[in-house]
N, C-alpha and C positions, 0 to 999 in steps of 0.2 A: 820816689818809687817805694814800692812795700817791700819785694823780695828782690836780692840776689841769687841766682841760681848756679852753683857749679858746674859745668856742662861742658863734658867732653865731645858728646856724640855719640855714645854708647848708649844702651840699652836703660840701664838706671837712671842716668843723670836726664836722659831725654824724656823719662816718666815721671822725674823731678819736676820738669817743664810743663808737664804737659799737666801736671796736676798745683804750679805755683798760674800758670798762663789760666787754668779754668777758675781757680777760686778768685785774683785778682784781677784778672784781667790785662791782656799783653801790654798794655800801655805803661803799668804799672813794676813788670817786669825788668829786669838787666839780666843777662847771660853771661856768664865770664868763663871761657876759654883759657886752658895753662898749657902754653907750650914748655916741656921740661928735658928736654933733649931726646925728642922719645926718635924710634931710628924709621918712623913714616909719618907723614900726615893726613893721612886717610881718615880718620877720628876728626881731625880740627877742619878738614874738609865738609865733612858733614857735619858738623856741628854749625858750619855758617850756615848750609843752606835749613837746616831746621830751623834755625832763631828766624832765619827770612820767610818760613814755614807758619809759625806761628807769629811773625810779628813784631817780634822782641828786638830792644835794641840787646846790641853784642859787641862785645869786647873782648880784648886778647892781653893775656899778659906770659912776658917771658920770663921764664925760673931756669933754663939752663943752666947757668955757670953756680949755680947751689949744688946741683949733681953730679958735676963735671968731676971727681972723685969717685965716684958710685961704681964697682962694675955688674949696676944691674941690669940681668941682661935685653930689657924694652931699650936700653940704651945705645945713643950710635956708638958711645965708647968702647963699649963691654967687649971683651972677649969672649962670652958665654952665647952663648946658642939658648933662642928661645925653646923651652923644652914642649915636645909634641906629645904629652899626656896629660891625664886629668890631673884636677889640683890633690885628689886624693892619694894620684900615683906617686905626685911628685912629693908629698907630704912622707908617704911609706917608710919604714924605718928610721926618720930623719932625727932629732933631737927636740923636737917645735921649732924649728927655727923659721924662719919665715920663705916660702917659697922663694926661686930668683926672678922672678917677673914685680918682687915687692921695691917700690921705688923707695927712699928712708926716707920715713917721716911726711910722707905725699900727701895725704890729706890734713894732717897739721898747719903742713907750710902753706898749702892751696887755702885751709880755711883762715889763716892766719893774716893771710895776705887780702883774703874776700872780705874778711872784717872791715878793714882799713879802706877799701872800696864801696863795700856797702855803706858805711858810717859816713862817707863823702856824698853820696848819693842821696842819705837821707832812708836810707831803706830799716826797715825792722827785722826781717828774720834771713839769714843765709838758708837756702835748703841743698842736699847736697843726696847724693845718690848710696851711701855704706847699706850692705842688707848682711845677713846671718851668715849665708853662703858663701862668702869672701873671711868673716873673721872664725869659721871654722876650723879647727886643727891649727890653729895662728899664724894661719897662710898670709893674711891681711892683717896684721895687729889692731892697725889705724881706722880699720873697719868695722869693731867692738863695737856694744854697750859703754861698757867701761869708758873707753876711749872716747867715745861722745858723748857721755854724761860730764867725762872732767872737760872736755873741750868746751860743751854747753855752757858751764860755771866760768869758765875762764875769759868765754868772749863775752857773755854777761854781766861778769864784773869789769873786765876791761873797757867796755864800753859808756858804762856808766849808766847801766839796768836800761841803755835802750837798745839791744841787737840779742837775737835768738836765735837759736840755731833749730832748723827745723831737719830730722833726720830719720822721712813717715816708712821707710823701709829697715831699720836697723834691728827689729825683730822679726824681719819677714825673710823669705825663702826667696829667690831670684826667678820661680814658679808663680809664686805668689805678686813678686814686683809684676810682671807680663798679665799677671788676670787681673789688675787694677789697670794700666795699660792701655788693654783692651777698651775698659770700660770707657775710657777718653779718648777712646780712638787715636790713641800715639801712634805716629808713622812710623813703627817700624820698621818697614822696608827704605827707609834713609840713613838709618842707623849703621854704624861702623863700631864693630867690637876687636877686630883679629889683631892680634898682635902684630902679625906680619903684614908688608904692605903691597899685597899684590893687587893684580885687577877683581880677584873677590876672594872672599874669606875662605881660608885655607882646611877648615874644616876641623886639624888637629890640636890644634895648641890649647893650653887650658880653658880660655875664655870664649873661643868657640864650643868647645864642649858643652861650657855650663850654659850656653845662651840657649845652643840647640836642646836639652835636657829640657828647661825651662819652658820654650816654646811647647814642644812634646807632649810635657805637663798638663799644657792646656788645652792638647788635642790639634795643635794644629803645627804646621811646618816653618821652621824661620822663615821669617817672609824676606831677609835680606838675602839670604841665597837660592841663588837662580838657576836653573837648570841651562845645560850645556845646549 
């Protein structure tokens, strides 16, 4: 296979797809799914049925008991309540410290772990969904420049100069991920971003915000939410 793709189901990671599935071609593709103890499966629900979308074989790995310490609040452990404001609101006054919807070291571990998957696989580049929007106000740390240029070097050398990591929104706007998107006709009306895990996305929590903003951006209405 050529690429691995990180893929929750969300908005980025499915544009991940949809733009590893157009340049290589599905057959060429592997999707890998991270269960990490998040408190719905609504995400990894739709994450299967897109890979069966475009084709892709898919896989799942579990990382729960890595965060079973964590009280961040995606988590079924947390005591924390997912918070019902933008990531701007939640950032306000704060020290930089990373929003509570930040899981520790999430994209590390996940690429970390992708590495050792892809490298079995035979595959060349991991691609992986981080955009500007998320490492803003260092809501996301793991979601950087930074952060992906030393992760780039490290699974490059780790490898032994064959695995790359490909990260084609990490200076783009989550406005900007949605108008490339478009252009490869991504489904996103299969897509699962809410935090919470109801019968449809709840509308308030960060990640709703920034999806719906996004969509907005490009003049048109989340297509994952459906009128009553």
């Amino acid at each position: 296979m050529k690429a691995l793709v990180l893929f929750s189901g969300g908005v980025d990671s499915t544009t991940c797809l949809g733009i590893a599935a157009d340049k290589f071609g599905a057959d060429e593709v592997l999707a890998l799914s991270v269960y990490y103890g998040q408190k719905h499966s609504r995400e990894l629900d739709a994450a299967k049925k897109i890979a069966q979308y475009y084709g892709v074989k898919h896989r799942s790995l579990d990382l729960a008991l890595i965060f079973a310490d964590s009280d961040c609040s995606l988590l079924k452990g947390s005591s924390e309540d997912i918070p019902e404001e933008s990531y701007a609101e939640q950032l306000a006054g704060t020290d930089g410290s990373p929003v509570s919807t930040y899981v520790p070291f999430r994209n590390g571990l996940f690429i970390a772990s992708a590495a050792s998957i892809a490298l079995s696989n035979g595959c060349e580049y991991i691609y992986y969904g981080a955009h500007s929007d998320d490492a803003a106000g260092n809501a996301y740390p793991d979601c950087s420049k930074d952060f992906n240029d030393a992760m780039s070097k490290a699974v490059f050398l780790g490898s032994g100069n064959k695995l790359r990591i490909e990260a084609p929104f990490v200076g783009l706007t989550k406005a900007q991920v949605v108008a490339k998107g478009i252009e490869l006709n991504v489904p996103y009306s299969m897509t699962w971003s809410c935090y919470e895990g109801g019968s449809k996305p709840c509308g308030v929590c960060g990640t709703c915000r920034d999806r719906a903003a996004a969509f907005a951006a490009n003049g048109i209405k989340d297509p994952a939410i459906t009128e009553d």
